[in-house]
C-alpha beads as a LAMMPS data file, in Angstrom:
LAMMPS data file: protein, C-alpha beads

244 atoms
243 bonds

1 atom types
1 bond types

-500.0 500.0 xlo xhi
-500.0 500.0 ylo yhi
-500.0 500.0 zlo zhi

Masses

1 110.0

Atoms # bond

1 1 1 0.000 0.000 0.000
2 1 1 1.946 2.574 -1.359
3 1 1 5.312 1.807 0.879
4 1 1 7.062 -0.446 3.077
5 1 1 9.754 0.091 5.885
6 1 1 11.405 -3.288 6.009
7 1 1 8.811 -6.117 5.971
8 1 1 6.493 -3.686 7.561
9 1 1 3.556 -2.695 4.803
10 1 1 3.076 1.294 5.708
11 1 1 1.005 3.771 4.215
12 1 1 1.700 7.698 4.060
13 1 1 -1.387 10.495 4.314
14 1 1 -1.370 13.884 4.038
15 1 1 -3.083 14.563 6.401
16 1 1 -5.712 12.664 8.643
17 1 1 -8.237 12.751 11.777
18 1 1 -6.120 10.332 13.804
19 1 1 -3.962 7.717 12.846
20 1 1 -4.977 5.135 15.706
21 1 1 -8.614 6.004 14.583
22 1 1 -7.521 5.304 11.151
23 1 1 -5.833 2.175 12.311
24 1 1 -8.385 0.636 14.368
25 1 1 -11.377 1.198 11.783
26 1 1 -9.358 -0.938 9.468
27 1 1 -7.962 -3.464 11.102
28 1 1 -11.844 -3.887 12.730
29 1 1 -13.152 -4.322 8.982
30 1 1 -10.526 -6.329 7.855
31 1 1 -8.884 -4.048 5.391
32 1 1 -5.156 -4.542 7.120
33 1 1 -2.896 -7.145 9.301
34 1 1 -0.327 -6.700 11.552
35 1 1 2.010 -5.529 11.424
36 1 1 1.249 -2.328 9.598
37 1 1 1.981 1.447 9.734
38 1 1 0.434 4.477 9.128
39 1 1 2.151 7.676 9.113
40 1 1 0.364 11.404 8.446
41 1 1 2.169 14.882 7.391
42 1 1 -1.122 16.068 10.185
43 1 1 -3.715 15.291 12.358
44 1 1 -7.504 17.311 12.397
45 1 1 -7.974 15.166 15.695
46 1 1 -4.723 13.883 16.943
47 1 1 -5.017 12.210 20.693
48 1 1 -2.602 11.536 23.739
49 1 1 -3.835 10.260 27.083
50 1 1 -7.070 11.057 28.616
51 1 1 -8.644 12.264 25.815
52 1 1 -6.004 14.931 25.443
53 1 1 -5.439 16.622 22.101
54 1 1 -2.317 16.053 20.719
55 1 1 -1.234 19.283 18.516
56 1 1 -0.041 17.766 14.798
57 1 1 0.518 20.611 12.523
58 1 1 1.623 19.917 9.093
59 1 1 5.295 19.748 7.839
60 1 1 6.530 19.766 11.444
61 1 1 5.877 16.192 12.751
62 1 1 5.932 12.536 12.913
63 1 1 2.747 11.271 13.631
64 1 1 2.894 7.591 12.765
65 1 1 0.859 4.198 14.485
66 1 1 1.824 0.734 13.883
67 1 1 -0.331 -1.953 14.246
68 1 1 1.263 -5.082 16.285
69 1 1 0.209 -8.176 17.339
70 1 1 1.987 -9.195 20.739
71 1 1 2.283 -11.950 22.301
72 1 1 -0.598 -13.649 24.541
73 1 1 0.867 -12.590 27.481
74 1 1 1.582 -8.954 27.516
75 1 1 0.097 -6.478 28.891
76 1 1 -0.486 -3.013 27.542
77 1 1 2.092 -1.307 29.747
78 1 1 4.737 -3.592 28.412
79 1 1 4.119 -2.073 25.043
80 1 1 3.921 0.966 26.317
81 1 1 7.298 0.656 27.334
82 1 1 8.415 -0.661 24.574
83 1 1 7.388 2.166 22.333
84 1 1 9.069 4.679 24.609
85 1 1 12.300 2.558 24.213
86 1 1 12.098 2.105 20.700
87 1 1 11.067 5.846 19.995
88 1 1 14.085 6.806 22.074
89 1 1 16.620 4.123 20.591
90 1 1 15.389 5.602 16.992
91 1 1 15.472 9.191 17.809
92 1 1 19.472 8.459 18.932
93 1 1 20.590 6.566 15.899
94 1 1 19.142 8.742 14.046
95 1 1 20.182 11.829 15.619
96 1 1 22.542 11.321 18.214
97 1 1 20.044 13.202 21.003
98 1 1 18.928 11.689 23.897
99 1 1 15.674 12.297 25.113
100 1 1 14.677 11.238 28.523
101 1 1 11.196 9.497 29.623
102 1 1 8.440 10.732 31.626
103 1 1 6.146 8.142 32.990
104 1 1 4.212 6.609 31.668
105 1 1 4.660 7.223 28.246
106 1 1 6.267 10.745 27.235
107 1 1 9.486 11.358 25.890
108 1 1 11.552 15.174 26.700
109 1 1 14.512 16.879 25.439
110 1 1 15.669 19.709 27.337
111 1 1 12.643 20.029 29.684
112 1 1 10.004 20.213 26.613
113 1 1 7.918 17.423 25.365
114 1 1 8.697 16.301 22.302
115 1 1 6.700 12.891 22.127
116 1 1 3.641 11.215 22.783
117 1 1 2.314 7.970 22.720
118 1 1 -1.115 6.270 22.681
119 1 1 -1.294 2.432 23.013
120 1 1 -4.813 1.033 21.844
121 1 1 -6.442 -2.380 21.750
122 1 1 -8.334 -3.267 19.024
123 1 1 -9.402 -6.898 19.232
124 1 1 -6.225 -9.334 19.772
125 1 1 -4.050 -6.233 18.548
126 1 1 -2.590 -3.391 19.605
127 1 1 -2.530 0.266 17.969
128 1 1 0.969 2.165 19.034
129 1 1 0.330 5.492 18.331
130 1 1 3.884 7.766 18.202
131 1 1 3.829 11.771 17.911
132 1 1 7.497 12.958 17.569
133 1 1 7.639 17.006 17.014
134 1 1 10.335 16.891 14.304
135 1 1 10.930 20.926 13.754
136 1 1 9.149 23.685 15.986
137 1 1 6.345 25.206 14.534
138 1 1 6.617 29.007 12.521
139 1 1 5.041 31.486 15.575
140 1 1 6.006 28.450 18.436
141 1 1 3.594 25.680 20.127
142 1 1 -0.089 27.007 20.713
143 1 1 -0.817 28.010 24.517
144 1 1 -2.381 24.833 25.237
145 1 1 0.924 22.961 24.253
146 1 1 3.167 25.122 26.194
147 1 1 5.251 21.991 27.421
148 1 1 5.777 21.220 23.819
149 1 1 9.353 21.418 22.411
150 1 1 10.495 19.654 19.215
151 1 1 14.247 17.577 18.364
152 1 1 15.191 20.467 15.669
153 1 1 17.427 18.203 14.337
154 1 1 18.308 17.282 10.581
155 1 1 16.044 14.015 10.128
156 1 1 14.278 12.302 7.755
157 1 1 10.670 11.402 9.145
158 1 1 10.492 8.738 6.943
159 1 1 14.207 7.242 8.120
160 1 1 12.330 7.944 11.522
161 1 1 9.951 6.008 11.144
162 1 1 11.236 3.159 9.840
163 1 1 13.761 3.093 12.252
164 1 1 11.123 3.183 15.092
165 1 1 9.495 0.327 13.666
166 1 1 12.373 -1.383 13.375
167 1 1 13.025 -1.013 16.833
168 1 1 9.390 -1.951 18.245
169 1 1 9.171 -4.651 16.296
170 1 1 12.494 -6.403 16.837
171 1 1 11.876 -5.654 20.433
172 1 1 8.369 -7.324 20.622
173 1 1 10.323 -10.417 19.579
174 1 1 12.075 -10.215 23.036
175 1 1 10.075 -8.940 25.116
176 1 1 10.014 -11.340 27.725
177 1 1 14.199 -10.916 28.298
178 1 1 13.664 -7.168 30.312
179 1 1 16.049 -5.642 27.756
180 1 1 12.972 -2.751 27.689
181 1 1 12.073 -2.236 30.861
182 1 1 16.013 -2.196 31.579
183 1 1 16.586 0.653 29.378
184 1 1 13.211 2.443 30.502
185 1 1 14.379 2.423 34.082
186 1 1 17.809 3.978 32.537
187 1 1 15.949 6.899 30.547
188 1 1 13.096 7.319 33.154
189 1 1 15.318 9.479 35.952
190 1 1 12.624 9.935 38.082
191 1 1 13.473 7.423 40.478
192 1 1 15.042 8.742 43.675
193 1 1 12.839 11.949 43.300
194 1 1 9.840 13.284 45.528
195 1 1 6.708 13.408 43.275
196 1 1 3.077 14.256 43.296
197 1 1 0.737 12.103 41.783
198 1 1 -3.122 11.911 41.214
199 1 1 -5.432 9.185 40.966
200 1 1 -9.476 8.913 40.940
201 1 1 -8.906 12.534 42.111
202 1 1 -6.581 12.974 44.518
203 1 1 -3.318 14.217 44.841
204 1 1 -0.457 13.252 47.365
205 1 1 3.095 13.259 47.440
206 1 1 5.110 10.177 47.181
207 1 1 8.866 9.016 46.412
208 1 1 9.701 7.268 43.351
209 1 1 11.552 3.431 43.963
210 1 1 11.651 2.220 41.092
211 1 1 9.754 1.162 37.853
212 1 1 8.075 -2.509 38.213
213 1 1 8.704 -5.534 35.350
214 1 1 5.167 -3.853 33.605
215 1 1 6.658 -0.368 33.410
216 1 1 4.364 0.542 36.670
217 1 1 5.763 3.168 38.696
218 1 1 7.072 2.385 42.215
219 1 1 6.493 4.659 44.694
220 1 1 6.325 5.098 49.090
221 1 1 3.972 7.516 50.175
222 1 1 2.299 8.011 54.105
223 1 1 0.505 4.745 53.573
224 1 1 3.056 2.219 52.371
225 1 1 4.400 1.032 49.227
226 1 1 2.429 1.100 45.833
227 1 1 2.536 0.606 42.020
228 1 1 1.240 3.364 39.610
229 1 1 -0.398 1.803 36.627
230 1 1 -2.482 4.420 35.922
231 1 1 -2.155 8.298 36.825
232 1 1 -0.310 11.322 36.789
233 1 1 2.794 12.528 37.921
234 1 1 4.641 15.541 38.713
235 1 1 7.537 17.263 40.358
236 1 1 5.165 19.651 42.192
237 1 1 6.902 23.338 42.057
238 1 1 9.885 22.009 40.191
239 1 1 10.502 22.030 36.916
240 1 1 11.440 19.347 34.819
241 1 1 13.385 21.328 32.791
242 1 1 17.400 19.954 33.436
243 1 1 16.140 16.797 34.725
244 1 1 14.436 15.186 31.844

Bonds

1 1 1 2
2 1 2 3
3 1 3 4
4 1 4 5
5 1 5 6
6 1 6 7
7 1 7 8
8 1 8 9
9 1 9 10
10 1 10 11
11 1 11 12
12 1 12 13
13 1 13 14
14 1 14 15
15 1 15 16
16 1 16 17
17 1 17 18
18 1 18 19
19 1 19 20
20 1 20 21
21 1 21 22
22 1 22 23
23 1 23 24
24 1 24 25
25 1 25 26
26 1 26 27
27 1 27 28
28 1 28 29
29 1 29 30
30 1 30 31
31 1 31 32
32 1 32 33
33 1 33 34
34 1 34 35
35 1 35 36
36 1 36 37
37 1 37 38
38 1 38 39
39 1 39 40
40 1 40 41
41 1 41 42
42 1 42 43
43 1 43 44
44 1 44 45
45 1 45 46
46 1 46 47
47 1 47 48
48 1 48 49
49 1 49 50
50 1 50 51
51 1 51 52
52 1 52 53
53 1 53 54
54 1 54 55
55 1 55 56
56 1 56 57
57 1 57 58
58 1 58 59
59 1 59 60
60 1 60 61
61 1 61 62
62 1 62 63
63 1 63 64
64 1 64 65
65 1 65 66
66 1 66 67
67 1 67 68
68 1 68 69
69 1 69 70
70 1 70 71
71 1 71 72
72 1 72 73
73 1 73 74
74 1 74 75
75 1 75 76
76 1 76 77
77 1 77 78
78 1 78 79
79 1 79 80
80 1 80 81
81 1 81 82
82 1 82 83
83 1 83 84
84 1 84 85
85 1 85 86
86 1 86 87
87 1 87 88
88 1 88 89
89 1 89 90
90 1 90 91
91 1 91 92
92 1 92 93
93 1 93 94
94 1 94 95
95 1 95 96
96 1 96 97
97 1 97 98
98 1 98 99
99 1 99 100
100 1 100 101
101 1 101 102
102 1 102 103
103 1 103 104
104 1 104 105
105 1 105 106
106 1 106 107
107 1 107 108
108 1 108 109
109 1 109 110
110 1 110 111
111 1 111 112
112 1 112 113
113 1 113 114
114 1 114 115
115 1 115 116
116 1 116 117
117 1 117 118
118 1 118 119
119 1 119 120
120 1 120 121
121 1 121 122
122 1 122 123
123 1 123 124
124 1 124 125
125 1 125 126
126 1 126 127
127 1 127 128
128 1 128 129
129 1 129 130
130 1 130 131
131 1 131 132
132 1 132 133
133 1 133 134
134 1 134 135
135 1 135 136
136 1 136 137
137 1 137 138
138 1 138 139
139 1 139 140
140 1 140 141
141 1 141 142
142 1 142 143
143 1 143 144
144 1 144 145
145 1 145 146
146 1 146 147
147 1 147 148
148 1 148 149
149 1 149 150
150 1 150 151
151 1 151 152
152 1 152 153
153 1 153 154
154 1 154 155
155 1 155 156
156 1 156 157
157 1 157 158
158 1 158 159
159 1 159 160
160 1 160 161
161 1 161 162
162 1 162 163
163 1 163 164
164 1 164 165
165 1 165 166
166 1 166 167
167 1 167 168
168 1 168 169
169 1 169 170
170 1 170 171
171 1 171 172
172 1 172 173
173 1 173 174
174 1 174 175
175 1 175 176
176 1 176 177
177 1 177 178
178 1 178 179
179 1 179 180
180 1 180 181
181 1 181 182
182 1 182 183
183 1 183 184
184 1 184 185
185 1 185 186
186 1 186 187
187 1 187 188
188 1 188 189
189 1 189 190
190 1 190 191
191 1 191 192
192 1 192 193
193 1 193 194
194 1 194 195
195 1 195 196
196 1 196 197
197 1 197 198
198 1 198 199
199 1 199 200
200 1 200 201
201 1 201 202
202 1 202 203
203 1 203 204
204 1 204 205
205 1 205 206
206 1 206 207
207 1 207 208
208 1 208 209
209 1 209 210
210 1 210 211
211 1 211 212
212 1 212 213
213 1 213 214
214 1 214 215
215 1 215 216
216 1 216 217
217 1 217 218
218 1 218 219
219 1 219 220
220 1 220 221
221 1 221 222
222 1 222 223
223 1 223 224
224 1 224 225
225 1 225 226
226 1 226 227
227 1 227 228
228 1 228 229
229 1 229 230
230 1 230 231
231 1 231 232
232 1 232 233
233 1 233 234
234 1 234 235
235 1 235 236
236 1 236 237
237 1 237 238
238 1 238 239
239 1 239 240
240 1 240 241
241 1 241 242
242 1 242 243
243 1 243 244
């Protein structure tokens, strides 16, 4: 369909409402089968987490999914943190930078965001959605993407991509060795630090330990030891800007 990136079948848009939307629709009517990848010069209706808009303006992104199928056994935080790993891996071959991970599922450069990423079930698949912000926008990130920043770096999107595929794909292979979740805890240099987190609603403070086998966050707060699976985080009044 128009490309491939290895053995993986891809298609590029112009521009699209969502490429896990996309993605799911087909693979729910049968049109595609994993693996395949989509990749989009925009999104009209780009998502992160929690319903969250994700801001995709045209000739300044990479806004790619790939449909996998993963083994039985895993778990969607698994490849979560396996697309993390393999957007980071990618981004440093291909550029020598080396952004740093923000649980659960962002990647930073210099204190800015400068990916997001959506993992979606669709039946026995998964959809891995990937936003990288190749090149800051002319006139800067809108207000409501304030944290955004961008790699500025001389890349191809489509060596990108392919290289991120690469990556996620020969790393779904061995997923059950903890070669991802070793390099997460690597990149992820949270643990150590005093956080706030919410969940169902409520805020408290809590120390990061370490990041579980799933990619769940670790933490001791006034009641005891916990996992984070779901959530936010924060450094309260600090900034994450030097850190990540």
């Amino acid at each position: 369909m128009g490309r491939r990136w290895g053995q993986v079948p891809a298609l590029v848009l112009g521009e699209t409402d969502s490429t896990n939307t996309r993605l799911k629709e087909w693979a729910r009517a049968g049109k595609i089968t994993a693996p395949f990848l989509l990749a989009a010069d925009s999104q009209s209706a780009g998502r992160g987490r929690l319903g969250r808009r994700f801001v995709s303006p045209p000739g300044t992104g990479l806004y790619m999914s790939l449909l996998i199928d993963p083994p039985e056994d895993a778990d969607t935080g698994k490849i979560t943190v396996l697309a993390a790993v393999a957007v980071c891996q990618a981004i440093e071959a291909c550029t020598g930078l080396q952004p740093k991970i923000k649980w659960v599922n962002d990647l930073f450069l210099g204190g800015k965001k400068v990916c997001g990423i959506l993992a979606e079930r669709v039946g026995g698949s998964v959809v891995v959605g990937m936003g990288v912000n190749l090149k800051t926008p002319i006139g800067g990130f809108p207000p409501e993407a304030a944290i955004a920043g961008a790699l500025d770096a001389d890349v191809d999107r489509f060596t990108l991509a392919g290289t991120i595929a690469r990556h996620y794909l020969d790393g779904l292979e061995r997923l059950d060795t903890g070669e991802a979740v070793t390099y997460y805890r690597a990149h992820m240099p949270l643990i150590g630090r005093e956080i706030r987190y919410t969940q169902s609603g409520q805020e408290k403070n809590a120390l990061v330990t370490g990041v579980a086998d799933d990619g769940g966050l670790m933490i001791r707060d006034d009641t005891g030891d916990h996992i984070l699976r779901t959530g936010e985080v924060s450094l309260g009044s600090q900034s994450f800007t030097g850190l990540l």
